[in-house]
N, C-alpha and C positions, 0 to 999 in steps of 0.2 A: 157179056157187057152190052151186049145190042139190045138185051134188052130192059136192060137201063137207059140206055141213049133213049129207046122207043117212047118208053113211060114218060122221063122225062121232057122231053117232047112234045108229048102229046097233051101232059096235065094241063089243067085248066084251076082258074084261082078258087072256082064253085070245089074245088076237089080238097082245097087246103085247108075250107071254115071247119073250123073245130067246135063244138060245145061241148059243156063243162057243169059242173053243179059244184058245189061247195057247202055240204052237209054243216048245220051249226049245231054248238049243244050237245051234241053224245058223249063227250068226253071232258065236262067243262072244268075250268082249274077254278080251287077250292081253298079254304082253310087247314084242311083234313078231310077223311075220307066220307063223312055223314054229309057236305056240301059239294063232294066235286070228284072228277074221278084224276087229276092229276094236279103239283102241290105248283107252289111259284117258282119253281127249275122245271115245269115240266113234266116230273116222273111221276110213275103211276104210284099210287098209294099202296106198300103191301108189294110190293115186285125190286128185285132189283135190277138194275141195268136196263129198263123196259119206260123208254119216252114218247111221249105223243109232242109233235107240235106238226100241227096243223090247222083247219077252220074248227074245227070239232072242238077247241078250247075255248072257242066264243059262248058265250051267254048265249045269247042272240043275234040273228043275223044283221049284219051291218046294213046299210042305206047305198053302197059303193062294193067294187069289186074289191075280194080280200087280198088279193095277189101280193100287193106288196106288205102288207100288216104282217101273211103269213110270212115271208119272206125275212120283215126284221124281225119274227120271233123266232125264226130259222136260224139265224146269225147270233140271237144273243143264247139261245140253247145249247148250239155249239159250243161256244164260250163256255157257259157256264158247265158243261158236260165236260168238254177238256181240263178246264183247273179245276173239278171238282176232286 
């Protein structure tokens, strides 16, 4: 445990900046499979039980951080996976 207290202690706020990237487009959602690689619930085309949501269902990278976009397509996927 001391040496947690230690670390703790000692960190500095230089020690907590994080960065981050947010890949767009490799997995963008589609009509079908010849436009997109996952449908408007998310799921891959051709897979079953195998969902993508995250930035990667962007078209294109947004103008702002995706954090919360991803976040409500996090919420409504779930949804939609639960009563599916």
């Amino acid at each position: 445990m001391s040496t947690v207290d230690d670390l703790l202690n000692n960190i500095k706020i230089s020690d907590l900046l994080l960065t981050a990237s947010h890949l767009f487009g490799t997995c963008c959602m589609g009509k079908n499979e010849d436009s997109g690689v996952v449908n408007e619930n998310f799921k891959v085309f051709n897979f079953d039980n195998l969902f993508i949501v995250d930035a990667s269902i962007f078209p294109i990278p947004t103008s702002y951080n995706p954090q919360l976009t991803i976040m409500i397509y996090a919420k409504l996927a779930s949804n939609l996976i639960i009563h599916d």
